[in-house]
N, CA and C of each residue as an Amber inpcrd file, in Angstrom:
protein
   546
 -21.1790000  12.9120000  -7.3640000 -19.9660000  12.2080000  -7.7530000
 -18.7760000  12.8000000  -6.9940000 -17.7740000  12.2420000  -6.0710000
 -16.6480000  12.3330000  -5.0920000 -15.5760000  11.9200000  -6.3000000
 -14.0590000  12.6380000  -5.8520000 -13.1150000  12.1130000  -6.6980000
 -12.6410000  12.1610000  -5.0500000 -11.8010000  10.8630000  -5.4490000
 -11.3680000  10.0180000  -4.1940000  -9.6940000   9.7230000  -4.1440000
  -8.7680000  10.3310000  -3.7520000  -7.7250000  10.1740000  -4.1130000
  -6.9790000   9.2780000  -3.3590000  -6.3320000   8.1610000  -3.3890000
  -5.4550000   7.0910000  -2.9820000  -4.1120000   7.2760000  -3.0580000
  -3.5580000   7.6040000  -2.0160000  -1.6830000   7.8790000  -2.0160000
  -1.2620000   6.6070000  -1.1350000  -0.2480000   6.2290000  -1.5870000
   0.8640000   4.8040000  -0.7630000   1.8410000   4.5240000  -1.4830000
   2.6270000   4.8380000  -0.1140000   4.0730000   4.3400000  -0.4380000
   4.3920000   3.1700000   0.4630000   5.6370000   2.8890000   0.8040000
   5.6760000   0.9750000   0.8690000   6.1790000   1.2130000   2.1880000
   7.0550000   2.9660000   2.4880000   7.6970000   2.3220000   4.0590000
   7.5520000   3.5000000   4.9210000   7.6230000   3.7630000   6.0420000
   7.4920000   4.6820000   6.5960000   8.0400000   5.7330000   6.3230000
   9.7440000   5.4830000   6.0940000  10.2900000   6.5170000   6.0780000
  10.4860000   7.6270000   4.4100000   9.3000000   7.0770000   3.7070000
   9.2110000   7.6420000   2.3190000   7.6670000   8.4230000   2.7200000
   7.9080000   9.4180000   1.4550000   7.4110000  10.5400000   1.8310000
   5.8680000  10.4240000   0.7720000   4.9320000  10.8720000   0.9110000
   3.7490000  10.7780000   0.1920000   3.1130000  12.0180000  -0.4120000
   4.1240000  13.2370000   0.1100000   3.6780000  14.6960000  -0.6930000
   3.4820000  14.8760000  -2.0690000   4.3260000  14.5360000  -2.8720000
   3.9330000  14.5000000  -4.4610000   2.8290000  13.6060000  -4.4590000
   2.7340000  12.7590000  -4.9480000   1.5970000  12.2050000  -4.4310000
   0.2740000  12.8270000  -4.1590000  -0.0570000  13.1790000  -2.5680000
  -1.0330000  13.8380000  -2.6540000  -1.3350000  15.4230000  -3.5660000
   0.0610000  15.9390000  -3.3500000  -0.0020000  17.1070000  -4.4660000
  -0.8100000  16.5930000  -5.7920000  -0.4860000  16.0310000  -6.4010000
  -0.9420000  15.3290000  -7.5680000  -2.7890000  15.1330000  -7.7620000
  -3.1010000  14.2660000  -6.6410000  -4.1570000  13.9570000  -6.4570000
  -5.2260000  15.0070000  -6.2060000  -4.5800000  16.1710000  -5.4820000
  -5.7460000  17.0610000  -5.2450000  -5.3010000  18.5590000  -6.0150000
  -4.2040000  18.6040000  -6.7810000  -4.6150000  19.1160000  -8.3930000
  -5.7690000  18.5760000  -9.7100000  -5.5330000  17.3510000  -9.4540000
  -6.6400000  16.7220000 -10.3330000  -8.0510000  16.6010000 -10.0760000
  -7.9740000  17.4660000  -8.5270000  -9.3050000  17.5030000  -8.9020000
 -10.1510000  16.4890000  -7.1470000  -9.4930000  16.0820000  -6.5290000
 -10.0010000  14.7660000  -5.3080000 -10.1550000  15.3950000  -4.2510000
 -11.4550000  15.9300000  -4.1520000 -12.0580000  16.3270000  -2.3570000
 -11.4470000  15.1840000  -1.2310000 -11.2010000  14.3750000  -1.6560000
 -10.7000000  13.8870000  -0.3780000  -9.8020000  12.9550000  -0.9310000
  -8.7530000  12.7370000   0.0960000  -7.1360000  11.9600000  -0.1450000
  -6.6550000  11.2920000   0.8030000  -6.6910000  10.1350000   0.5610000
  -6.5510000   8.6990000   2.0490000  -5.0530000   8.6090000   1.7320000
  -3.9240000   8.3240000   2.4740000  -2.8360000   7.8430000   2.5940000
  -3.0870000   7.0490000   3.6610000  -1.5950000   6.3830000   3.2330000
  -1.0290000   5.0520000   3.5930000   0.6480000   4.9060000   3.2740000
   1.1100000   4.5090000   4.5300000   2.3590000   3.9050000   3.9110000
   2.4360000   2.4190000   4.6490000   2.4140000   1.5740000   3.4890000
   2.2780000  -0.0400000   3.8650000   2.4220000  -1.0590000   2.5120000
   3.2090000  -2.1010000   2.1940000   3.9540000  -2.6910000   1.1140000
   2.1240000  -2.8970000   0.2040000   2.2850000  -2.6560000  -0.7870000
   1.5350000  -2.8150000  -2.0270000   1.3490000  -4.2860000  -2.7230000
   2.3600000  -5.3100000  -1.8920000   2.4730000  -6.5150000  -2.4100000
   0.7660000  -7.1960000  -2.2440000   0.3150000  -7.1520000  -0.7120000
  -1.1380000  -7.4860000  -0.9210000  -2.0630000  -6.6880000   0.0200000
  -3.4160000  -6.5570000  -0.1930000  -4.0480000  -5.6770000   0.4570000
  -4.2440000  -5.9670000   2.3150000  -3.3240000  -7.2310000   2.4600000
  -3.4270000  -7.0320000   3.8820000  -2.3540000  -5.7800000   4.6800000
  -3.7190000  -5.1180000   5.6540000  -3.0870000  -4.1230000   6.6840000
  -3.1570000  -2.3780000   5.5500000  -3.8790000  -2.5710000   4.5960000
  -4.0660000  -1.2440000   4.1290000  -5.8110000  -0.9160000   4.0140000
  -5.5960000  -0.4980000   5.3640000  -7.2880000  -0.0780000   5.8600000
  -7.6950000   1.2170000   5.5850000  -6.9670000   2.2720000   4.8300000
  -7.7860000   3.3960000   4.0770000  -8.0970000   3.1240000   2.7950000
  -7.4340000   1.6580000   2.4730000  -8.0880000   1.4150000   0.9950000
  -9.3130000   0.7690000   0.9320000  -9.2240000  -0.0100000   2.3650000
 -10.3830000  -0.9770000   2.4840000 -11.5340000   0.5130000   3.0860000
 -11.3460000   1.7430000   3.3600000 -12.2780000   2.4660000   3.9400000
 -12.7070000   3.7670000   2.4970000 -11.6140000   3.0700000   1.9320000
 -12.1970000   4.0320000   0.2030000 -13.1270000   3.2700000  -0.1160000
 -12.9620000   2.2780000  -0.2740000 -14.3070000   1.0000000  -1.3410000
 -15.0390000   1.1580000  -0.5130000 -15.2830000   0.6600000   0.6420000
 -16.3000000   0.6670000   1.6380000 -17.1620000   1.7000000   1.3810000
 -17.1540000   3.1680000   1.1930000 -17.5760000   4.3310000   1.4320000
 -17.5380000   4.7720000  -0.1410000 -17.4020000   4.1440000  -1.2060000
 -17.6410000   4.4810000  -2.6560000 -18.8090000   4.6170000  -3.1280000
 -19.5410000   5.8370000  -3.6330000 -21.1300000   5.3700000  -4.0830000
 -21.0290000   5.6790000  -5.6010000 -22.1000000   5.1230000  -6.0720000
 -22.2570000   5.2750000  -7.2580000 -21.9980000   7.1650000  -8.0240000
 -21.2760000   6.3160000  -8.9730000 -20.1150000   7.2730000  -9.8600000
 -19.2750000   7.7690000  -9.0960000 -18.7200000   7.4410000  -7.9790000
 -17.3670000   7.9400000  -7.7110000 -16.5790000   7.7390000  -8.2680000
 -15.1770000   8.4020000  -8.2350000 -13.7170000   7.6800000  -9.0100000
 -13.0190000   8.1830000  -7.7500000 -12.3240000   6.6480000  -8.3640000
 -11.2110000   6.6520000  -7.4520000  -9.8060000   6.5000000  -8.4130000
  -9.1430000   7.7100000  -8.0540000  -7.6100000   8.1150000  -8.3840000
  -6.4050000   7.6990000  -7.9850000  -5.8280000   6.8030000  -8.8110000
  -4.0880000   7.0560000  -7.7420000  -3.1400000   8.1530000  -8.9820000
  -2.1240000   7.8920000  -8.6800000  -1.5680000   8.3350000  -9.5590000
  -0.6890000   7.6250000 -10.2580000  -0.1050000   6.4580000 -10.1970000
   0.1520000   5.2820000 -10.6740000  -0.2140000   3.6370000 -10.4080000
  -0.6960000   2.8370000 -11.1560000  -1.1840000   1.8450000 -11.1250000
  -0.5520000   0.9920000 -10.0450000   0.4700000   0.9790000  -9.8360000
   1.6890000   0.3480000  -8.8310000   1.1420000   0.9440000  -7.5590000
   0.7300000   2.2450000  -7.2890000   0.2830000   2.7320000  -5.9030000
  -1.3130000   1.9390000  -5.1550000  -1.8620000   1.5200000  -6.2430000
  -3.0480000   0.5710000  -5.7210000  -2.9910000  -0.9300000  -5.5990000
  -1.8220000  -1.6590000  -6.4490000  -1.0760000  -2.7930000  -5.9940000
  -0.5640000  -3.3370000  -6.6390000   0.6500000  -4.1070000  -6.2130000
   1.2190000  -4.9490000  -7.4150000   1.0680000  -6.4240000  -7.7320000
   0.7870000  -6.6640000  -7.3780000  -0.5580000  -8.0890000  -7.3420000
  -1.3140000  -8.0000000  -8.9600000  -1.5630000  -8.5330000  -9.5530000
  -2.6080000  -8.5590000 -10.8830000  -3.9370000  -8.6160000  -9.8520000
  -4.0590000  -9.8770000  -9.3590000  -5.2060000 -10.2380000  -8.9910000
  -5.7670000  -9.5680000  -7.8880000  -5.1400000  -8.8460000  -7.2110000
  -5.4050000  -7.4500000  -6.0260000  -5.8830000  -6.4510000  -6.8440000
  -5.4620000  -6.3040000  -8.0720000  -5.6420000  -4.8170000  -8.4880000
  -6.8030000  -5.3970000  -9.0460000  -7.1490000  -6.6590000 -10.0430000
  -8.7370000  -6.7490000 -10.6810000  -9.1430000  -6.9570000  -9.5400000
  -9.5660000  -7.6080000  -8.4110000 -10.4410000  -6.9490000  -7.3900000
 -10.4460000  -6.0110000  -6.7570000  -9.6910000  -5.1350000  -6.7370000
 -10.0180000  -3.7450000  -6.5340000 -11.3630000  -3.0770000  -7.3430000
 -10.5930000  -3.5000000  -8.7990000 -11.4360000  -3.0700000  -9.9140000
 -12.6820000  -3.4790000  -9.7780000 -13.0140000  -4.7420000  -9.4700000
 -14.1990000  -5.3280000  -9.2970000 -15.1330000  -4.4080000  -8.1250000
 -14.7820000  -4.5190000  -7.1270000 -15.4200000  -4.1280000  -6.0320000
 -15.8320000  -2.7550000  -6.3280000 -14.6760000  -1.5960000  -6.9750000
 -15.4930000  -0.1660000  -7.3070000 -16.7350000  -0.3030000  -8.0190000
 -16.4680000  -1.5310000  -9.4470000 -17.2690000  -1.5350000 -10.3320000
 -18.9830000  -1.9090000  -9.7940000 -18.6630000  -3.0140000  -8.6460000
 -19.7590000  -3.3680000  -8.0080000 -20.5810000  -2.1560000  -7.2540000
 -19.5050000  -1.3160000  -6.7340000 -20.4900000   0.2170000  -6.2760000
 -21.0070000   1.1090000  -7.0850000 -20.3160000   0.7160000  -8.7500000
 -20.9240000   1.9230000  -9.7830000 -20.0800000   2.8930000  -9.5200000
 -18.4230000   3.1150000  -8.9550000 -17.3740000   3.5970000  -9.1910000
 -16.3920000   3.3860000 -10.1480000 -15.7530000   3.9520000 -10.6170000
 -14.9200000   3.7690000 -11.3880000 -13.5150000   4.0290000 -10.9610000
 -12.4620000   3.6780000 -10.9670000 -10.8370000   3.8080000 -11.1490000
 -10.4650000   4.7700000 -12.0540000  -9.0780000   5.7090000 -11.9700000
  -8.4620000   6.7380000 -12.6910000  -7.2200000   6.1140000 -12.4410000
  -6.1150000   6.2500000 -13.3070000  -4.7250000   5.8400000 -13.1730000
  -4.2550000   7.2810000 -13.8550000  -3.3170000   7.6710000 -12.8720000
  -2.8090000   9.3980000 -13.7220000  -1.9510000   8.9570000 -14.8850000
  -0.5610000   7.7940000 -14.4250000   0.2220000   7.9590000 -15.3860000
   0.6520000   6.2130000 -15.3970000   0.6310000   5.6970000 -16.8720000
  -0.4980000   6.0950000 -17.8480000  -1.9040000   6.5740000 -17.4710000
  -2.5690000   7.7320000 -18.5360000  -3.6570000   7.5590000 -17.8380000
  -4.7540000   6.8860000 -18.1560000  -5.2840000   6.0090000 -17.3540000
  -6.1880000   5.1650000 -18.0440000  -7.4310000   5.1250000 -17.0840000
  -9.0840000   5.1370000 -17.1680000  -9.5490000   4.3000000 -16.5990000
 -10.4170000   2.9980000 -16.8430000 -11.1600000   2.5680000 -15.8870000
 -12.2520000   1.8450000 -15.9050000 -13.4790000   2.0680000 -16.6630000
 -13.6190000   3.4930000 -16.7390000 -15.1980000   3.7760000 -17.0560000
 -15.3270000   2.9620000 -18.5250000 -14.4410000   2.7390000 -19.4580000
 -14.4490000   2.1300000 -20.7410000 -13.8110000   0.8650000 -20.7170000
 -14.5950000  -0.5070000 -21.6430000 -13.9470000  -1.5380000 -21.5740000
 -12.5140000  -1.7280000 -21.7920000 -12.2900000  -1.0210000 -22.3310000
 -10.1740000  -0.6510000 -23.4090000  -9.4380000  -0.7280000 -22.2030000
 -10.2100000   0.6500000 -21.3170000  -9.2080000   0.3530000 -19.7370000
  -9.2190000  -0.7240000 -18.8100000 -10.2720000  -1.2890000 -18.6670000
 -10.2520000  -2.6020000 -17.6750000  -8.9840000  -3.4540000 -18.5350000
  -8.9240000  -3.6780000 -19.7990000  -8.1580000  -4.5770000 -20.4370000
  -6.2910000  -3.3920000 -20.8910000  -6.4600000  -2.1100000 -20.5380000
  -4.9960000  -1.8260000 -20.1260000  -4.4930000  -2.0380000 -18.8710000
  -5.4200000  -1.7370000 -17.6560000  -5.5520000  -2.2850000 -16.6320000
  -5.1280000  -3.3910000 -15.8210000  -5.3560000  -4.4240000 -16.3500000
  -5.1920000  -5.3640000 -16.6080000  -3.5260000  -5.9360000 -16.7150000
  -3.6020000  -5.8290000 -18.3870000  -1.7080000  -5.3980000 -18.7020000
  -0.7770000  -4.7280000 -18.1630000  -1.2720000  -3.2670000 -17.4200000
  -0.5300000  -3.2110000 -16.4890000  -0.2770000  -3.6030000 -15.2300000
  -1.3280000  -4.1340000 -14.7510000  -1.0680000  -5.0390000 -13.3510000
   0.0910000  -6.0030000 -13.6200000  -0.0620000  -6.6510000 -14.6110000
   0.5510000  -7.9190000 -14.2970000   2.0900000  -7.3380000 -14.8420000
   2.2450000  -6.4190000 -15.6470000   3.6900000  -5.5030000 -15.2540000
   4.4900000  -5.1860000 -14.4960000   3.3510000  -4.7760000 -13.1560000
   3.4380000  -4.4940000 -11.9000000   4.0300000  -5.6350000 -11.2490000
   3.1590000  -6.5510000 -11.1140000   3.6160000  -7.8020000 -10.2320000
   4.6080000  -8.7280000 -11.0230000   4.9190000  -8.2330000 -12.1370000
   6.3630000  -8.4510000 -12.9600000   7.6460000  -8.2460000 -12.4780000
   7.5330000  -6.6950000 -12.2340000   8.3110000  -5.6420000 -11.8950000
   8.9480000  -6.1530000 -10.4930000   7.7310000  -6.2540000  -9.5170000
   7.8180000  -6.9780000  -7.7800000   8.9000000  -8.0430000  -8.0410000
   8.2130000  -8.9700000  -8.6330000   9.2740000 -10.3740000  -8.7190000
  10.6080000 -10.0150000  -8.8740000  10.8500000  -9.5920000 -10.2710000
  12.4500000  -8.7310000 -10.3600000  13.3380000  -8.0190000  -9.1520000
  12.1950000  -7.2270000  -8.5450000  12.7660000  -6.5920000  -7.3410000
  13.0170000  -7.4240000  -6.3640000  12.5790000  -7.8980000  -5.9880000
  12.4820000  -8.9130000  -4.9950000  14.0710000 -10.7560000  -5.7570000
  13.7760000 -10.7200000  -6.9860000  14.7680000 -11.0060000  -7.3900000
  16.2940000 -10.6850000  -7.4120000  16.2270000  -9.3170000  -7.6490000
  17.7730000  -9.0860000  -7.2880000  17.8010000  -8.7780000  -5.9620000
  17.0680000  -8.2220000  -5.0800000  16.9900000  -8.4900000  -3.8890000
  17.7760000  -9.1160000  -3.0390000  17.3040000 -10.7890000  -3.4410000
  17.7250000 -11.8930000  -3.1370000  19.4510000 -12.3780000  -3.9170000
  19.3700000 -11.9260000  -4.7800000  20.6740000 -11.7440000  -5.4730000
  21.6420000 -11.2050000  -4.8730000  21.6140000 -10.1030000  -4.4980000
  22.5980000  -8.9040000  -3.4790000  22.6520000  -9.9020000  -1.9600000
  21.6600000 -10.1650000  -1.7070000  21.4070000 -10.6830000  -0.1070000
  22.7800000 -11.9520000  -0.3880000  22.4510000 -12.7610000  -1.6400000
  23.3990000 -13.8150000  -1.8230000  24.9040000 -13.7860000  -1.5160000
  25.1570000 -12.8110000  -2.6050000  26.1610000 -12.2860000  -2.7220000
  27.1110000 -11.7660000  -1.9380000  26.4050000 -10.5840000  -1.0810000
  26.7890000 -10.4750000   0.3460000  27.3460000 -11.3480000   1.3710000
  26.6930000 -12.1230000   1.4900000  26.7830000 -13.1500000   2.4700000
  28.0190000 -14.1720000   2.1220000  28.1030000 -14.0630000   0.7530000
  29.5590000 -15.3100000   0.2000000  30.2700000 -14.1360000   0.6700000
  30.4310000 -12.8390000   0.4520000  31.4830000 -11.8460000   0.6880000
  31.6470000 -11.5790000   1.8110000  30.7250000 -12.3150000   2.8490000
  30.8790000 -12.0880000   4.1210000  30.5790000 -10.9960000   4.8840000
  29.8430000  -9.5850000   3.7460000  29.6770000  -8.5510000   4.0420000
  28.1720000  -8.3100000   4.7090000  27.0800000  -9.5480000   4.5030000
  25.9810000  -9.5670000   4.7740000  25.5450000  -9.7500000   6.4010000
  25.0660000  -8.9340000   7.1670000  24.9650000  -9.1100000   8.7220000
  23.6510000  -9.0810000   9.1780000  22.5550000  -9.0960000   7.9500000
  21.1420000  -9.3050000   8.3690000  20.2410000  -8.1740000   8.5290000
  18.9170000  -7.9310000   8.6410000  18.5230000  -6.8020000   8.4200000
  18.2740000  -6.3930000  10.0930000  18.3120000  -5.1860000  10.2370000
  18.5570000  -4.5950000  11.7090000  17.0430000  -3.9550000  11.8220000
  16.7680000  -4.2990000  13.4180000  15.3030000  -4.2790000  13.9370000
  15.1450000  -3.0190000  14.0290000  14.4230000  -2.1190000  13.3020000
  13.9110000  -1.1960000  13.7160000  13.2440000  -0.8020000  14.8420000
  12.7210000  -1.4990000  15.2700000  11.6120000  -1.3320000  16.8730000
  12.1260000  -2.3360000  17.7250000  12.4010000  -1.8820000  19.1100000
  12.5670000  -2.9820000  19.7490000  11.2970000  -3.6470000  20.2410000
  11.3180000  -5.4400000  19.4970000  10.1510000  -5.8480000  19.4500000
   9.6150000  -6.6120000  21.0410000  10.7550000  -6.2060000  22.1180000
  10.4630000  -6.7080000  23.3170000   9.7330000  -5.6270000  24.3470000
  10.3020000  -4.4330000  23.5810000   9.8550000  -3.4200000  24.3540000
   8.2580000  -2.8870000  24.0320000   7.5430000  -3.3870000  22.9910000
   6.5120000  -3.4450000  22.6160000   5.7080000  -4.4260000  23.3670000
   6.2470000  -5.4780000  23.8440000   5.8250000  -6.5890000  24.3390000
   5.6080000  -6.1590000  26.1420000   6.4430000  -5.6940000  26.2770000
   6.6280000  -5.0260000  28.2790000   5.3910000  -3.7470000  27.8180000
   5.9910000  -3.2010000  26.8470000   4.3650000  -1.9390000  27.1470000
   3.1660000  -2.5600000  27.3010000   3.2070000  -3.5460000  26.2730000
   1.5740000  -4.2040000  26.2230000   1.1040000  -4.6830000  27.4330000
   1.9770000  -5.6550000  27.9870000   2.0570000  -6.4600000  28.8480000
   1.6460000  -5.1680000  30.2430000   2.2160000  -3.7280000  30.5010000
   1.7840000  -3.0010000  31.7440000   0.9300000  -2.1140000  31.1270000
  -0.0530000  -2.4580000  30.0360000  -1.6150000  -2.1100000  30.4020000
  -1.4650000  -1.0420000  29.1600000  -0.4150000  -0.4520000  28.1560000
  -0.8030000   0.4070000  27.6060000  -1.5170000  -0.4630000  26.2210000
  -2.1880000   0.4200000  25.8910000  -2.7440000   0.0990000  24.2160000
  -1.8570000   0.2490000  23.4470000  -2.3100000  -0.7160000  22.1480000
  -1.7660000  -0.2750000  21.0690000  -1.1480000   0.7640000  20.3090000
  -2.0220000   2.2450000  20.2350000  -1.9820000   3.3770000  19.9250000
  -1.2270000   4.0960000  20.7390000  -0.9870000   3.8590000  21.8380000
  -0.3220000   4.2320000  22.8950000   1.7430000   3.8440000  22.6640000
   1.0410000   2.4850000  22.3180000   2.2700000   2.1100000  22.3970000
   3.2690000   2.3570000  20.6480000   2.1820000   2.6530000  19.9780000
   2.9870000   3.1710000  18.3850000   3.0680000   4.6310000  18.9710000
   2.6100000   5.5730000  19.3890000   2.9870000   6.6590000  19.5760000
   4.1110000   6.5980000  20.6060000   4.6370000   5.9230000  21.3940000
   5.5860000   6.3300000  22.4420000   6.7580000   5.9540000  21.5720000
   6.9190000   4.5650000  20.5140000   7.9660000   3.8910000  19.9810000
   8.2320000   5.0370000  19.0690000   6.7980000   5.9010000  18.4690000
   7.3820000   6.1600000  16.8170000   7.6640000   5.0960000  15.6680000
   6.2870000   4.5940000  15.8280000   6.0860000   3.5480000  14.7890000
   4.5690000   3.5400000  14.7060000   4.0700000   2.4200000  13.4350000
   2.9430000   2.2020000  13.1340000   2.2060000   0.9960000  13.7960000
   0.6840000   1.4960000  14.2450000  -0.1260000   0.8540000  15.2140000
   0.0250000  -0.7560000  14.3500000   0.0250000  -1.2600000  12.9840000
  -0.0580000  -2.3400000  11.9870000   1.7120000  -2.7580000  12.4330000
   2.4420000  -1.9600000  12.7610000   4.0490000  -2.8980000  13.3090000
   3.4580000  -3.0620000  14.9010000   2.7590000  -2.5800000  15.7890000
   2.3410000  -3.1300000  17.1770000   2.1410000  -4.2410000  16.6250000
   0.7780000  -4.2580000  16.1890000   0.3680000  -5.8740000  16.0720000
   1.0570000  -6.5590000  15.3230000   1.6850000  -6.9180000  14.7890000
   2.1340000  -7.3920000  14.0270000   3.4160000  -8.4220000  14.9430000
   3.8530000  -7.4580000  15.7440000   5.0060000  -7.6680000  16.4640000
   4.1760000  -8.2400000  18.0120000   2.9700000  -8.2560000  18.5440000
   2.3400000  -8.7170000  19.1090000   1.8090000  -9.7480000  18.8950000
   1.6050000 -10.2020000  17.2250000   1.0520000 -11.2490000  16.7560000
   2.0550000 -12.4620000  16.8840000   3.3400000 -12.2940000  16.6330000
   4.9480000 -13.1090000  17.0350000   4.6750000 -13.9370000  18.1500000
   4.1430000 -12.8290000  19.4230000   4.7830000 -13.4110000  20.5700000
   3.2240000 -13.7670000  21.0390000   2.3610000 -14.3080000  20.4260000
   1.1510000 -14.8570000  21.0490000   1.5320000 -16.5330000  20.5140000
C-alpha cells in the first residue's frame, strides 16, 4: 500500500510548499505537483500519472478537496477511477475519505461546494471586470509570454521544452499558445 500525495495550485506564480509539507508529514512516499487551474482535468498530467500508476489499496491524499477539483463531476470521477483500481482518496481538511460509504456521500457535498465556490469567484470576477470598465479603469489582462515569440522559436527548430525553458514558462502555455496559431 503507497500513500500518494497530490499538491496544485492554479498559477504559476503561487507557491506549493505547505502543501507538500503537509502531504509528506502525513505520511506520502511520493508527492506529484502541479500548478494548473482545477476548473477541469484538462492539462493536469501528474494527476492523470497518479491514477494511471494506482494499485490496489493505495490512497491518494490532497490536502483539501478543492486541490483535486472544483468540478463535482471531475472530482466523482476521480473518485471513480481510484475506486476502479481498489484505491482509495484522503481529504486532510475536512478529513474525509472514500474507504467508507459516509465519505463518497461527504465527498460528494463537498464537491459541489467547490464548484459553488468557482462560480462565485468567477462571478465577482466578472463583476469587478464590469465595473472597471464603466470606470474606465479596466485595460484588459496583460500577456504574460510573448505569444509571437513562442511562435519564431518554434518556427527555427527549437522544441517545446526548449522553448518553456528559455521563456520561463510552462511547456502546457507552449502549446497552448501554439495551438492559437495553427
Amino acid at each position: 500500500m503507497a500513500r500518494i500525495g497530490y499538491a496544485r495550485v492554479s498559477t504559476l506564480d503561487q507557491d506549493l510548499e505547505i502543501q507538500q509539507q503537509r502531504l509528506i508529514a502525513e505520511g506520502c512516499q511520493i508527492v506529484r505537483c502541479e500548478k494548473v487551474s482545477g476548473a477541469s482535468r484538462q492539462g493536469r498530467t501528474e494527476l492523470a500519472t497518479i491514477i494511471e500508476f494506482l494499485r490496489e489499496d493505495d490512497e491518494l491524499i490532497v490536502t483539501r478537496l478543492d486541490r483535486l477539483g472544483r468540478d463535482t463531476r471531475d472530482v466523482l470521477n476521480i473518485v471513480h477511477e481510484c475506486e476502479q483500481r481498489g484505491a482509495h482518496i484522503t481529504v486532510l481538511e475536512p478529513h474525509v475519505s472514500t474507504k467508507g460509504e459516509m465519505g463518497k456521500v461527504i465527498l460528494t457535498v463537498l464537491g459541489m461546494v467547490a464548484q459553488m465556490e468557482r462560480r462565485f469567484i468567477k462571478e465577482r470576477q466578472k463583476e469587478g471586470i464590469e465595473f472597471a470598465k464603466l470606470s474606465g479603469r479596466y485595460k484588459g489582462g496583460q500577456a504574460r509570454i510573448d505569444q509571437y515569440k513562442i511562435r519564431d522559436l518554434f518556427k527555427s527548430g527549437l522544441r517545446v521544452t526548449a522553448i518553456a525553458k528559455e521563456l520561463e514558462c510552462s511547456r502546457m502555455q507552449v502549446y497552448r499558445v501554439l495551438q492559437r496559431f495553427r
